[in-house]
LUMGULO-889791 format. One record per residue (C-alpha): z, y, x. Coordinates in steps of 0.2 Angstrom, whole numbers, plus 5000, padded with zeros to 4 digits. Layout:
REM LUMGULO-889791
ZYX;...
This chain:
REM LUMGULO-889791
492048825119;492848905105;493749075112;495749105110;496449155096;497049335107;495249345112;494449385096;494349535090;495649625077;494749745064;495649855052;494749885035;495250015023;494249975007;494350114994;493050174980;492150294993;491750145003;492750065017;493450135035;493650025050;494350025068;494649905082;496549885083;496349855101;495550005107;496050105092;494250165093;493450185075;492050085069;490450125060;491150155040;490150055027;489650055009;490449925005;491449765012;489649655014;489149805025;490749805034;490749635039;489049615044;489549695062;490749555064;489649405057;490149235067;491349325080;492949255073;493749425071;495449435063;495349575049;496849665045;496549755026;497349895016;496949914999;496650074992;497950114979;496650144969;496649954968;498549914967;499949944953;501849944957;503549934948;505249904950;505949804938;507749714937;507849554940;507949444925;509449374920;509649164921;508249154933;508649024948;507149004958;505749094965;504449034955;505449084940;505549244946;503749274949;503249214930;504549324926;503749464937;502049414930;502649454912;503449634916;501749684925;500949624909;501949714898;501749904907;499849854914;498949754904;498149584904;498649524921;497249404923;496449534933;497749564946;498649454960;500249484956;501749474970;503549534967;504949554981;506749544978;508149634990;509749504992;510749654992;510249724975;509549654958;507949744958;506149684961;504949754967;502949704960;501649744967;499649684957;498049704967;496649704957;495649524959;493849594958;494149674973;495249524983;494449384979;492549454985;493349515002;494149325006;492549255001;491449365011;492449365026;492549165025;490549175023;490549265041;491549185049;493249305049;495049275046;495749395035;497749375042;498549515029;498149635015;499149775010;499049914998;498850075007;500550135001;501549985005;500850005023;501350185025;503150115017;503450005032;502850115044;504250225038;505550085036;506550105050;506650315046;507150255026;508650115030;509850225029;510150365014;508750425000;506950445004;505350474995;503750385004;502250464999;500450395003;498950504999;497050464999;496050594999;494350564990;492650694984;493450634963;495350664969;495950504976;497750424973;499450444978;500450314981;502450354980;504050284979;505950324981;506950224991;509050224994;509750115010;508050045011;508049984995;506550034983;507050104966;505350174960;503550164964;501750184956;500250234960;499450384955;497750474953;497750634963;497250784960;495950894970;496450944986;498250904995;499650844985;501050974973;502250874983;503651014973;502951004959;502650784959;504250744964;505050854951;504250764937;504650584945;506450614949;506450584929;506250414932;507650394944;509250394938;510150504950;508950534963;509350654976;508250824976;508450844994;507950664998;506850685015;504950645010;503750535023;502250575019;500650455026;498850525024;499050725023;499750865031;501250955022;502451105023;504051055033;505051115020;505051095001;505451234987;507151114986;507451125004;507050935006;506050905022;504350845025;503850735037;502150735038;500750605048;498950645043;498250505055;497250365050;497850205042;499450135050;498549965052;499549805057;501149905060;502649775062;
């Protein structure tokens, strides 16, 4: 007898260039890490597990775009999405691309995950038997799991992955819980300039607020800036499958 959905297992994969994290979202107990995603899986082969994946951001571009005028429906929108992501990333054949668009505002925000990596992981996990039921860019999962602290007023969301060549940040500003700015950035050694990175991107944000509070997901921080903008500051793992 097939078991119940709720009885299968739920596995959380963060798949980066060092190779790729798991945990049991049950238990919260981490998993052996892999290689790579065929490594991953293997452990799971035939068990029906549901898989719950971030992305690296190493993997993923973002922008906030306005949203074009004339267009009527969402499918308009997206080939209009797909067109900007073009235009500031290249030949967007080789991303997914996805765009949201707040009802209270006319911006959009795009998001592209790179399709060497996406389309191997739904075909692997098929293979073995998974179900993969989401995929998120690290960032955009930190960026939820911040949402209800960013509803209200000017925020900065800040997502770093630290890694032996650097890693990447992932960052965006957000007013009323409305995101104005993101993109993804390759990091430095060691943790974040948070001072000295927000200073240069507050010039891509017309009036953004220098004491706008930062969440930070992935590192450890001061509490306070040089600004006197505070820090909040969660070095835990990935915030898998938060609501």
């Amino acid at each position: 007898m097939t078991p119940m959905l709720w009885n299968r297992a739920h596995v959380g994969l963060l798949i980066g260039p060092q190779g790729v994290s798991a945990q049991d979202l049950r238990s919260g107990r981490a998993l052996p890490a892999a290689a790579g995603v065929a490594q991953a899986l293997e452990g799971q082969r035939g068990s029906g597990a549901r898989l719950s994946v971030l992305l690296s951001d190493a993997y993923c571009r973002f922008a906030v775009v306005h949203r074009p005028p004339g267009v009527r429906s969402a499918s308009e929108l997206q080939a209009a999405a797909q067109s900007r992501f073009r235009a500031m990333f290249g030949d967007v054949e080789r991303w997914r691309v996805a765009c949201d668009a707040s009802p209270r505002h006319d911006l959009v925000f795009v998001a592209g995950v790179d399709g060497a990596v996406l389309e191997p992981l739904l075909a692997q996990a098929q293979q073995a038997g998974l179900r993969v039921i989401s995929v998120k860019p690290l960032w955009l999962a930190w960026a939820t799991h911040f949402r209800r602290q960013t509803r209200r007023g000017r925020h900065w969301v800040l997502a770093h992955e630290a890694a032996a060549d650097g890693g990447w940040l992932g960052l965006g500003y957000f007013e009323d819980g409305v995101c104005r700015h993101a993109r993804a950035l390759r990091a430095e050694d060691g943790p974040p300039d948070i001072d000295a990175l927000l200073a240069r991107e507050r010039a891509f944000v017309a009036g953004a607020d220098p004491l706008a509070a930062v969440w930070l997901g992935g590192a450890a921080a001061p509490a306070l800036l040089a600004s006197g903008a505070g820090v909040s500051a969660l070095a835990q793992a990935a915030p898998w499958g938060t609501a």
